[in-house]
KEKE-533967 format. One record per atom (N, C-alpha, C, O): residue in one letter; x negated, y negated, z negated. Coordinates in pm, whole numbers, plus 32768, in hexadecimal, padded with zeros to 4 digits. Layout:
BEGIN
AXYZ
...
This chain:
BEGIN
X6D34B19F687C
X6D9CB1EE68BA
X6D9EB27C6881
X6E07B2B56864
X6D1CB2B66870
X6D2FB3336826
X6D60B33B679A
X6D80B3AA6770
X6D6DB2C66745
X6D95B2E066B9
X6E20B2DB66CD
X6E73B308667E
X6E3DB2956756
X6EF5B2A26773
X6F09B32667AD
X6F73B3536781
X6ECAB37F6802
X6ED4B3F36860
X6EEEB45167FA
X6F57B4906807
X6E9BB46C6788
X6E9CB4B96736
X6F47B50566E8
X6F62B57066B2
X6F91B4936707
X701BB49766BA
X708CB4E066FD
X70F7B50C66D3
X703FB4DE679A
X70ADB500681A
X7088B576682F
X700EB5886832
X70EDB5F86847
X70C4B6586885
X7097B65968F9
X70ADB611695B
X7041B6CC68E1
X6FB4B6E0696C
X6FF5B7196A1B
X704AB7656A4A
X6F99B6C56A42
X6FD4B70B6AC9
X6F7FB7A36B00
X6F8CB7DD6B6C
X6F40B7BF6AAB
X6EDDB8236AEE
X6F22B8D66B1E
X6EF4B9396B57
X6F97B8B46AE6
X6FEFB9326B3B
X7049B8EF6B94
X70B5B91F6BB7
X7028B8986BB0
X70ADB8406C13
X70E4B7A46BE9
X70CAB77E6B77
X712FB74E6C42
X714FB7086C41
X7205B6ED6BC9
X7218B6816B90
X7250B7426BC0
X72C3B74E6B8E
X72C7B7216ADB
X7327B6E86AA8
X725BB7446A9A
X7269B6F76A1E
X724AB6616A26
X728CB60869F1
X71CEB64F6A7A
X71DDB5BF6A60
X7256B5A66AB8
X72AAB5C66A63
X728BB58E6B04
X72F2B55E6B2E
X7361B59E6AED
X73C2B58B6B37
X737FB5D66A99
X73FDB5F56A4A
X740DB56F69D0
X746FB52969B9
X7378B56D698B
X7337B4DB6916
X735DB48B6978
X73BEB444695B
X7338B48069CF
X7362B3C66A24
X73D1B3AC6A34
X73FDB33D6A18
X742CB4206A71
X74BBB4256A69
X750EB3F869E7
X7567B3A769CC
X74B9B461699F
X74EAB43D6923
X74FEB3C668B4
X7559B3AD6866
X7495B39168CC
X7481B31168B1
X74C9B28E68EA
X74EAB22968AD
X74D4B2A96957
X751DB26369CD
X75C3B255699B
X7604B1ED698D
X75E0B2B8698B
X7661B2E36934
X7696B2A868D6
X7708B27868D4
X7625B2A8685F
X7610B26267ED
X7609B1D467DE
X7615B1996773
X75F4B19C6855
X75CFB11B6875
X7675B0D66883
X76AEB085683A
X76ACB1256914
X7732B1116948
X775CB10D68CE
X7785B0A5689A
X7757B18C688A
X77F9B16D6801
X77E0B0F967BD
X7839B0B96786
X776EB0DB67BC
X7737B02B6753
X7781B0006788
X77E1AFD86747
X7781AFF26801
X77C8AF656862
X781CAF576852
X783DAEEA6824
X788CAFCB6870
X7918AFE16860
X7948AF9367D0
X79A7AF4767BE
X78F3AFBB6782
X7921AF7F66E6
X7921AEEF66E5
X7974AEB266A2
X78BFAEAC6735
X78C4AE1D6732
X78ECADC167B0
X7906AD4D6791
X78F6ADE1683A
X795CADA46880
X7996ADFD68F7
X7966AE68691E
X79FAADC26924
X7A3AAE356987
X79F6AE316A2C
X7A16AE786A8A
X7997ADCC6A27
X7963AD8B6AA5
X7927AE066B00
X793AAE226B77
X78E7AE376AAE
X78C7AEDB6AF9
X7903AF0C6B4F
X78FEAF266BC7
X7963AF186ABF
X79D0AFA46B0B
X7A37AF7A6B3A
X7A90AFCC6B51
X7A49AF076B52
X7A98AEED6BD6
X7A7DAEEF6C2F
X7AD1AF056C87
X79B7AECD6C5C
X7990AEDF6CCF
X79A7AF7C6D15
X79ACAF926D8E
X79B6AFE76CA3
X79D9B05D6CF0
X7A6EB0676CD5
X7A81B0D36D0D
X7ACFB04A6CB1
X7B41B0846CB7
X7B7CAFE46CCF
X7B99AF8B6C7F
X7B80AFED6D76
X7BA4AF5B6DA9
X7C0FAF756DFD
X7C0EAF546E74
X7C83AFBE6DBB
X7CECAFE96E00
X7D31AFA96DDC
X7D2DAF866D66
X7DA7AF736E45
X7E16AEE46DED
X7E7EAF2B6DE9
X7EA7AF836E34
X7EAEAEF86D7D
X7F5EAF356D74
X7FC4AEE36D4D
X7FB0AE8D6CF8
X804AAEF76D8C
X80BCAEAA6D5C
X8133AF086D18
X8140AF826D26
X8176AEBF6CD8
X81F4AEEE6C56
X8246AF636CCC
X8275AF396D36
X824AAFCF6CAE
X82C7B0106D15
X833EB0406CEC
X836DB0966CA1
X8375AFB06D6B
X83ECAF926D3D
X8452B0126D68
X84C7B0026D45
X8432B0946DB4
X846CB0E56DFE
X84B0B1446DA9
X850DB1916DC1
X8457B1276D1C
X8485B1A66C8F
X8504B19E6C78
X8533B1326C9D
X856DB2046C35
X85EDB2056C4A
X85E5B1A56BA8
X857BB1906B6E
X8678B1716B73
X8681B10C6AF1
X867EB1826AA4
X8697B1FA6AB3
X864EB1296A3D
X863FB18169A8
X86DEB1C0697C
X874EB1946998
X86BFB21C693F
X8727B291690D
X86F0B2D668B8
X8677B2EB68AE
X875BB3086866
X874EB33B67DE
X86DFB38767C4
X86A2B3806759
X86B1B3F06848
X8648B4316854
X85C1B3FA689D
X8559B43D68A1
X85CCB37F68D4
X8584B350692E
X8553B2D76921
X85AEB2886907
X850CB2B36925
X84B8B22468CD
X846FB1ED6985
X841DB2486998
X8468B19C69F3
X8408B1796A30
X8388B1526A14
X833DB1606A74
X8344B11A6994
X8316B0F56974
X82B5B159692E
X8243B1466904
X8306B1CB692E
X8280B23168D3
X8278B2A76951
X825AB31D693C
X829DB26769E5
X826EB2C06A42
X81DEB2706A69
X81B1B1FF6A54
X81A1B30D6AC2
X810FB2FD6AF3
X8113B2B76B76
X80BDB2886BC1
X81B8B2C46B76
X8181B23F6C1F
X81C7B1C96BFD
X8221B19D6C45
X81A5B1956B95
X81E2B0E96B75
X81BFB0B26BDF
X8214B0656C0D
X814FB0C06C23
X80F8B0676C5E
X80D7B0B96CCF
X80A6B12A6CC3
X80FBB06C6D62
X80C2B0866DCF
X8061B0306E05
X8055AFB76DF3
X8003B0976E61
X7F99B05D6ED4
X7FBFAFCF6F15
X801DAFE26F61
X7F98AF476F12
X7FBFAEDE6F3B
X7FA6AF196FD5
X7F64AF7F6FE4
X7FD0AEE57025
X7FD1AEAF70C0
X7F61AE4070B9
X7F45ADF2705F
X7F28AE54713C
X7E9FADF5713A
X7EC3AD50716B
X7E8BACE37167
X7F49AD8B719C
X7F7EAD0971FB
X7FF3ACCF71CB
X8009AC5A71EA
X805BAD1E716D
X80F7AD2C7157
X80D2AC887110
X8068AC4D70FD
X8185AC5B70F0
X8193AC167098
X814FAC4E701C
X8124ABF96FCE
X813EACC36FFF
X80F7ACC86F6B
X809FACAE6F45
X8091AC846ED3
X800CACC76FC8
X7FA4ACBD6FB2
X7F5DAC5C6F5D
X7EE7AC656F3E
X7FC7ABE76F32
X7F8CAB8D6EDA
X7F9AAB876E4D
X7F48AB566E00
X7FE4ABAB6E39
X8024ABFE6DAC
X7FE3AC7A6D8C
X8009ACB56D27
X7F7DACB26DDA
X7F55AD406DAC
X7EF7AD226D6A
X7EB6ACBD6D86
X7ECFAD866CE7
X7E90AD9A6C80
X7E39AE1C6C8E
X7E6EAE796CCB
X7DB1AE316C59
X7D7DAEB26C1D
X7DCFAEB76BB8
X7E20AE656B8D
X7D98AF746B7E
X7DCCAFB36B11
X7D65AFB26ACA
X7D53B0246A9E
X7D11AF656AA5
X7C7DAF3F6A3C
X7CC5AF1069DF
X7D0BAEAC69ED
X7CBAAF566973
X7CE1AEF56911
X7C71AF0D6873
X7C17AF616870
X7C87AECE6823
X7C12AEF167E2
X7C38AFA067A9
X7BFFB00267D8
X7CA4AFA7673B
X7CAEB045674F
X7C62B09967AC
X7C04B0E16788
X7C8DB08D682A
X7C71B0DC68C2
X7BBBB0F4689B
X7B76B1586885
X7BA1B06668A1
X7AF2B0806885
X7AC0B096682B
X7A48B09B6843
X7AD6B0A967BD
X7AB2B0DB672C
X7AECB1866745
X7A96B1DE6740
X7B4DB1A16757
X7B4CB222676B
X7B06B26E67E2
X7AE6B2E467D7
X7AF1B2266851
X7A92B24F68B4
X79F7B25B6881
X79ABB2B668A3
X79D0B1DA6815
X7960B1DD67C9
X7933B235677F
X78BDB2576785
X7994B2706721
X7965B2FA66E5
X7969B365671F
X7922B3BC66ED
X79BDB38F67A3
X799DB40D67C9
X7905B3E7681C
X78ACB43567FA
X78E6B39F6862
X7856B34C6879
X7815B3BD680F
X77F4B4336813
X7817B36867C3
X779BB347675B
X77A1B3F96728
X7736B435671D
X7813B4366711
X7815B4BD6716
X77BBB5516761
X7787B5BA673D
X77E5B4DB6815
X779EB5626858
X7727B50A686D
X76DAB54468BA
X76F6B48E6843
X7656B469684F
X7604B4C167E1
X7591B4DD6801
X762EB4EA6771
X7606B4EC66E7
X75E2B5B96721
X756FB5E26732
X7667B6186736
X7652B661676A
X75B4B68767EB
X755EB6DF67E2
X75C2B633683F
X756EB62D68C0
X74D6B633685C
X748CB695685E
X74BBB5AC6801
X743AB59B67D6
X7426B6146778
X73AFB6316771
X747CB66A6727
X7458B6D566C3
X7438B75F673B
X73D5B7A8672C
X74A5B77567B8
X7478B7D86813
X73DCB7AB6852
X73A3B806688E
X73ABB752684C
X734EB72968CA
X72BFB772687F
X7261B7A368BE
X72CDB76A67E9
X7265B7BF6779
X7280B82E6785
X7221B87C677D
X72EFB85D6798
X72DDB90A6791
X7328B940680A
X738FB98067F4
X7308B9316873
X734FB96C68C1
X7345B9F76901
X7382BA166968
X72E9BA5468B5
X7308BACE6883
X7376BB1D6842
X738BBB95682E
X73BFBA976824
X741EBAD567CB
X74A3BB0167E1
X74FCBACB679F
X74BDBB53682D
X7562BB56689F
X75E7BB05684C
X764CBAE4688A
X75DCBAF167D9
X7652BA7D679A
X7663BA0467C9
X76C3B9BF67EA
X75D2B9F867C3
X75B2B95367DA
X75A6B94B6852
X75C5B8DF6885
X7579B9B368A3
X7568B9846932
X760FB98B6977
X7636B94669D5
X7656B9E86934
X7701B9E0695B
X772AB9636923
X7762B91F6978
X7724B93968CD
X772FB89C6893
X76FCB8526915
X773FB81F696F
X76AEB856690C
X767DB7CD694A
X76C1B7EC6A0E
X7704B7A16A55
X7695B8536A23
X76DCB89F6A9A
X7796B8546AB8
X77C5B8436B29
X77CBB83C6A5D
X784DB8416A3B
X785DB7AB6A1B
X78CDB77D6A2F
X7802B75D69EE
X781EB6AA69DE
X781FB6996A77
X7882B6636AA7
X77B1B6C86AD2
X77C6B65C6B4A
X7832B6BD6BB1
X783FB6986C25
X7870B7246B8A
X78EDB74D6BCD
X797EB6FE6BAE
X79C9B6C96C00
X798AB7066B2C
X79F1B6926AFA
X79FCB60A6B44
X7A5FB5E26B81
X797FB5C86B33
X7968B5556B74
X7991B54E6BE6
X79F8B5116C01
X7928B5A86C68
X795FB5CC6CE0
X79E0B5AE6D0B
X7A08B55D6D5F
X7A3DB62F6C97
X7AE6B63C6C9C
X7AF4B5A96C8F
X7B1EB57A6CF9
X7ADFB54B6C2E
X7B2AB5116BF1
X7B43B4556C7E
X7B9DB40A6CA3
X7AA1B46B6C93
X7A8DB3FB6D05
X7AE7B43D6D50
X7B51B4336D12
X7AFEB4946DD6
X7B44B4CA6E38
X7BC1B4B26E07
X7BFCB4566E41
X7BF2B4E06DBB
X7CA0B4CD6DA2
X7CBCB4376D87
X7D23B40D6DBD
X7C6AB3D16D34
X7C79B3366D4F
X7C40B32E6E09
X7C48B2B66E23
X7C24B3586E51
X7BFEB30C6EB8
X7C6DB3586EF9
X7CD3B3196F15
X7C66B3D76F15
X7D0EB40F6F58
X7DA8B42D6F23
X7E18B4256F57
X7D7AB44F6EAC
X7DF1B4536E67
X7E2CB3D86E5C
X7E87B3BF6EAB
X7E01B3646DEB
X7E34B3136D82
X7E13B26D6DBD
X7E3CB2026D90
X7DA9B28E6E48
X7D9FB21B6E5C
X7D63B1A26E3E
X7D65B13B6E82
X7D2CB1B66DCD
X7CF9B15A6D66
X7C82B1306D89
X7C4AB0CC6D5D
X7C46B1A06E03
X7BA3B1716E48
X7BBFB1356ED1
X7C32B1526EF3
X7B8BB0F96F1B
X7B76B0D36F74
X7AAFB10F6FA3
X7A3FB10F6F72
X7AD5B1266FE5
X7A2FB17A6FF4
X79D6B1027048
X79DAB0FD70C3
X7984B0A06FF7
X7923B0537043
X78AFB08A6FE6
X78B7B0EF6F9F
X7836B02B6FF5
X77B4B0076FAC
X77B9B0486F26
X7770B0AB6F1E
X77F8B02D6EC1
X77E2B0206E34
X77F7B0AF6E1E
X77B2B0F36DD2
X7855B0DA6E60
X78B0B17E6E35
X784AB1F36E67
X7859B26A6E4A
X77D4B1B96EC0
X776CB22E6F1A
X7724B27B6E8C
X770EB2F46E90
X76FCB21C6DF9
X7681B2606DD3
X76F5B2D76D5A
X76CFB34C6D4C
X776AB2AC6D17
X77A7B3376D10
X77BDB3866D39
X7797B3E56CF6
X77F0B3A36D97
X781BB3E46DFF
X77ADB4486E21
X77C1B4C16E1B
X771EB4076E4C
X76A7B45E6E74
X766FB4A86E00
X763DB5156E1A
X766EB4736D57
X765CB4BF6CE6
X76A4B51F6CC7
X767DB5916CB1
X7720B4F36CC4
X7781B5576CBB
X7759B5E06D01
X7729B6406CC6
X7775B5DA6D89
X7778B6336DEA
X76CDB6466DBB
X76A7B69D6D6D
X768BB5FD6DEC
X75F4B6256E30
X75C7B6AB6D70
X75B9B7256D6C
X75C3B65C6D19
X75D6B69A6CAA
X75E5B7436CA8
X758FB7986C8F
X765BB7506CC7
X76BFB7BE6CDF
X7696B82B6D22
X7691B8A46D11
X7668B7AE6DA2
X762CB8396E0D
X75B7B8706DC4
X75B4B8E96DAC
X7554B81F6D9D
X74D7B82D6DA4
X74CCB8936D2C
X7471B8E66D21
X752EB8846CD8
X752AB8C86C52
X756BB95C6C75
X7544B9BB6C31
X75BDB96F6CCC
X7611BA006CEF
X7592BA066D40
X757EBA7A6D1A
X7526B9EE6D93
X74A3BA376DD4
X742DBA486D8A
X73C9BA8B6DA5
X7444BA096D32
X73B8BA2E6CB4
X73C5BAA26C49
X7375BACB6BF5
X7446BACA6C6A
X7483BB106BC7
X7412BB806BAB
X73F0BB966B37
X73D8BBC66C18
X7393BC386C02
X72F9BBF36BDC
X72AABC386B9C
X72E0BB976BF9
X7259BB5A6BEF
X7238BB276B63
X71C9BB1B6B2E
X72D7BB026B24
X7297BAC56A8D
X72D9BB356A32
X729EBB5069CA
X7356BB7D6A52
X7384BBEA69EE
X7369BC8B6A08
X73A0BCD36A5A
X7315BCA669B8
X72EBBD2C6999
X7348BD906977
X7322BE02695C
């Protein structure tokens, strides 16, 4: 275990680097996934949607089809509910995969120097995005349904965030 310990930053000023590396890694892991099936990330973005039909017809200036609400929130009960679809598609998770693999890659280079106010605003700033980005799919866009699967983003994100805006004076000089 120590020839593995050796590779991970130390906890001996605190807990926040190694858990920035685990995060980070964790991260790194998700965007793999994303690249090879969507099974994941449908378990968190298990919001159904149907075609909306409410959009006015296409016109010279107006396309339905290249609006952001093609697609409405199914009804749990409606005639639609059986016809409703996620918005997973492989695109969706390959581009969800690299910003992943982006702020994992970030998290594991801050978790080594987090002396460094760049990196600690970097890394400070991946699990705020995130934060934003879960909340507006769960209130905004709909796309979450908040059970089981959606708890351990949600708590990185945020828990992350906090913990990193109460340490700032403890790791940056």
């Amino acid at each position: 275990m120590d020839a593995i310990r050796q590779y991970f930053p130390s906890a001996e000023n605190g807990y926040l680097p190694p858990f920035l590396c685990l995060i980070g890694f964790v991260a790194v892991g998700n965007a793999l996934q994303n690249l090879v099936t969507l099974h994941y990330t449908r378990r968190i973005y298990n919001g159904k949607f149907v075609p909306n039909h409410d959009l006015p017809p296409r016109t010279a200036r107006f396309n339905p089809e290249d609006s952001t609400a093609v697609l409405k929130p199914a009804s749990s009960t409606g005639k639609d509910a059986e016809k409703a679809k996620d918005q997973i598609t492989p695109l969706a998770a390959r581009l969800m995969g690299i910003y992943t693999s982006l702020a994992g890659i970030i998290r594991i280079y801050a978790s080594y120097r987090l002396s460094d106010p760049s990196l600690y605003q970097l890394a400070l700033w991946t699990h705020v995005v995130a934060g934003v980005h879960f909340t507006s799919e769960l209130l905004i866009y709909k796309t979450i349904r908040f059970s089981g699967p959606q708890i351990f983003p949600f708590l990185a994100a945020y828990g992350g965030a906090i913990w990193m805006v109460m340490q700032w004076g403890h790791y940056v000089q």
